[in-house]
C-alpha positions, 0 to 999 in steps of 0.5 A: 497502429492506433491512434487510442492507448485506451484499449491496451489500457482496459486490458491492463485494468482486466488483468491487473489492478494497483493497490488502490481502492473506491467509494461507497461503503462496500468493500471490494479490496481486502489487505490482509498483514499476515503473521510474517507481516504483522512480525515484519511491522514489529521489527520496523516499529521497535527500530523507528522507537529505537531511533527516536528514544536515543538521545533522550534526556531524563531530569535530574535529581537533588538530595540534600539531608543534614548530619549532626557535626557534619552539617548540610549535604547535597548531592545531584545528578544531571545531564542524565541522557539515554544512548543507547537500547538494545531490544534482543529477539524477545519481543512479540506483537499480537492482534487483540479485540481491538489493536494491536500489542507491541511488547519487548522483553529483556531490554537493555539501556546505557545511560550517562549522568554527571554527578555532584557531591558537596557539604558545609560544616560549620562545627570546624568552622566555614569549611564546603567540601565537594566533588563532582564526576561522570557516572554509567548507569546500565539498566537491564531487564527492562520491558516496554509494552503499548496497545494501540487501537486502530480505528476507522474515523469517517473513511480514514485510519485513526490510531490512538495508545489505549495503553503503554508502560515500562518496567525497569528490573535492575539498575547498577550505577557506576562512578567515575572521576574524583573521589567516586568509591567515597560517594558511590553509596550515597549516590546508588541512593538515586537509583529509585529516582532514575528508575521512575525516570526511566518508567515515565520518560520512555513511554511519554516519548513512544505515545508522543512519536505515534502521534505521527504515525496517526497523522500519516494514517488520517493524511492517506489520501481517500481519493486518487486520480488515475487521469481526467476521466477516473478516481479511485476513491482510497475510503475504508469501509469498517474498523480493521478486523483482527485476527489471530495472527493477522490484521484485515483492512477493507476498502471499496476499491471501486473506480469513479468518476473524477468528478465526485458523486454519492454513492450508496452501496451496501456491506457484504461480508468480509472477503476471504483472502488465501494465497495457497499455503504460502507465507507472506506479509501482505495479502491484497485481494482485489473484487472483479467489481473494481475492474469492472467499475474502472471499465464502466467509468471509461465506457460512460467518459467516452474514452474507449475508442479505437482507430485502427489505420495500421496492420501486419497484413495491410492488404486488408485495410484496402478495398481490394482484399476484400474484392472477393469477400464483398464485391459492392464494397470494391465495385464502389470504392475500388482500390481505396484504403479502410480505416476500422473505427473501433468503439466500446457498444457497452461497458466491458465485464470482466470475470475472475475464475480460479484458472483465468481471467476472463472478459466480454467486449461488445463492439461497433467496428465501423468500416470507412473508406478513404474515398479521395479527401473524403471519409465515407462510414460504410458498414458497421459490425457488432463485434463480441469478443471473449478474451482471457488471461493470466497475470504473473509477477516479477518484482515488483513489476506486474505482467499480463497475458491475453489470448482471444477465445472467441467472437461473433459477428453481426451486421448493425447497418450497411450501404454497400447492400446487406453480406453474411457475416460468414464471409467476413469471419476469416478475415475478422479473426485474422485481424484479431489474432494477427494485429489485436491480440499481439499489439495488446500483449505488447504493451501488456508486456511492458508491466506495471509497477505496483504503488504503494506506500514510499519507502516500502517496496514489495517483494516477490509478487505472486498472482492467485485467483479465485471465484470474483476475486484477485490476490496479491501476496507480497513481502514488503522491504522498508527503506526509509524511516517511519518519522518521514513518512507523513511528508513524503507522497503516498503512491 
């Protein structure tokens, strides 16, 4: 029917936008991680910590005194590793002023160790005594905390540990092998040591493993090409805001160019995401500017053309259906064939209402006339078009809807003598309704996978609508483990 995809892929952009974002210093998408988001996170970070913590290998320790009579005596431990944790339920994450708070209570760990024992007396003569075994060391009530600020750094997200400790409450040490009930007292003499271990080694490890959460942060790309003709432009405008139990981030949101250039916008204040009482992780709401920046960078690229050369009803891209409606046009080119020459006068301007989606389209279609091998432009119609739609969601999978709600007509030149638009308005509004709106609903229908982020993937999509604003509300599912993530692509 055409021989464009342009126009089904402006509706697609009228109707729903991807998680992705512009240019500039004005933000017009809004993410929001809401308290079951925020709780979510809490669970993926204290898993991957989890995972990352276990093995961990603690240094060893020496003790050596000398007893009167009984000489020198020296006791170790070594290969003294972390197996296993166990964080219960008792864990919490909260927005501060300026980061986030991961703590986790009533943590517990089993560790193993090898252990040593030996003296030298030389009061009974050149005499070494020793032992050795293995020993389980079960620590409980342990609670780890970190503070982590995130901030925006030129357009990126930057994390850095303003704080992180660990406070181990009890320790109880168990012998095995060789003489162990002998040298258990002597060896619970290293339960100090295992516990400043323990204290200092975890948290060490947990700020060393952010390090690359912050690399895959700063490593998002700032811009992302749709195509050759469009860039969306992923920088974040300001520092993340904190909430009481939610976390906003700001991005432009606004398409551009492929070809870089400066933009110079200016803030406005925080938008104002809601999705109608319901829980959810992830609050995306996207301003009608990034629809409509996308639209203006199509329109100024030249790419919204349209050649429509097929129909349900193809009598009327022939001269003789219009034989009636314009008699000059038939009169000279009887019985050819018509191909409509569809292209955007005018960027197109979407509206976001609380009911709708809405959009105005400005139109020259130019009629031509297949005149034997020759191409001949014969009029040309202003077409203005009011459209409106919905977006639903299935899955992960977006869907769009759209009916026509109005046009108007007016002639811009002709060379088959001037005709009132009132002849011509059936015949508009048949072509409109019986090919446009279904052809464009069709590849509507086919959806669109939202992106995000690999290894996460969204649950349950639902669409709101409020003034010049669209919101995603989402559930997220994690499927791979966050130490990967900074080399696995982003979208």
């Amino acid at each position: 029917m055409a021989h464009h995809r342009l126009l089904p892929s402006l509706f697609l952009l009228l109707l729903f936008a991807s998680a992705s974002a512009g240019t500039g210093d004005e933000a017009h998408v809004s993410a929001v991680i809401a308290d079951k988001g925020l709780a979510f996170a809490k669970d993926v970070l204290i898993g991957e910590a989890v995972r990352s913590l276990t093995p961990l290998r603690l240094p060893g320790a020496e003790k050596s005194v000398r007893v009167p009579f009984l000489g020198g005596i020296r006791a170790t431990v070594s290969n003294i590793t972390l197996f296993h944790l166990d964080v219960g339920d008792d864990s919490v994450i909260r927005p501060g002023d300026s980061g986030l708070v991961v703590v986790a209570s009533g943590v517990s760990a089993n560790i193993s160790m090898a252990w040593s024992y030996s003296y030298h007396s030389w009061y009974f003569g050149p005499l070494e005594i020793s032992d050795r075994g293995t020993a389980s060391i079960l620590v409980q009530g342990m609670e780890v905390g970190i503070t982590m600020e995130i901030k925006n750094y030129n357009g990126s997200l930057a994390l850095n540990v303003s704080q992180c400790g660990c406070y181990v409450k009890n320790i109880d040490i168990s012998l095995d092998g060789g003489s162990s009930w002998l040298y258990q007292g002597f060896i619970n003499a290293f339960e100090d040591d295992i516990r400043a271990a323990v204290e200092k080694v975890i948290p060490e490890n947990i700020i060393g493993s952010t390090t690359k959460l912050d690399s895959f942060l700063q490593d998002l790309p700032r811009s992302v090409s749709l195509d050759n003709v469009t860039a969306v432009n992923m920088t974040f405008v300001n520092d993340p805001q904190y909430g009481n139990s939610s976390i906003e981030f700001d991005i432009n949101g606004l398409f551009a160019s492929a070809v870089p250039k400066t933009s110079n916008l200016q803030k406005h204040p925080m938008l104002s995401l809601s999705c109608g009482g319901a829980s959810n992780m992830l609050l995306l709401s996207l301003d009608e500017a990034v629809f409509n920046s996308a639209l203006d960078v199509y329109y100024k690229a030249d790419s919204m053309h349209w050649v429509v050369d097929k129909i349900p009803d193809q009598s009327l891209l022939n001269t003789a259906g219009w034989k009636f409606i314009i008699p000059r046009l038939y009169r000279s080119y009887p019985n050819d064939d018509m191909v409509l020459n569809i292209s955007m006068a005018s960027a197109p301007i979407m509206r976001i209402t609380s009911e709708k989606i809405g959009a105005t389209i400005t139109a020259d279609m130019i009629i031509d006339v297949l005149h034997g091998t020759e191409t001949v432009p014969v009029a040309c119609i202003s077409v203005v078009v009011s459209a409106s739609g919905v977006v639903e969601a299935s899955g992960n999978t977006v869907y769009g809807r759209l009916e026509l709600d109005d046009f108007s007509l007016s002639l811009k030149w002709s060379k088959i003598g001037n005709f009132h638009m009132s002849l011509i308005q059936g015949v508009i509004r048949v072509f409109l309704n019986t090919a446009c709106m279904p052809y464009l609903n069709s590849r509507l229908g086919h959806g669109f996978v939202l992106p995000v982020v690999h290894g996460f993937t969204l649950k349950d999509v639902y669409v709101v609508t409020s003034a010049k604003q669209l919101t995603l509300c989402s559930d997220i599912a994690f499927a791979n483990n966050i130490s990967s993530l900074a080399s696995l692509p982003v979208l």
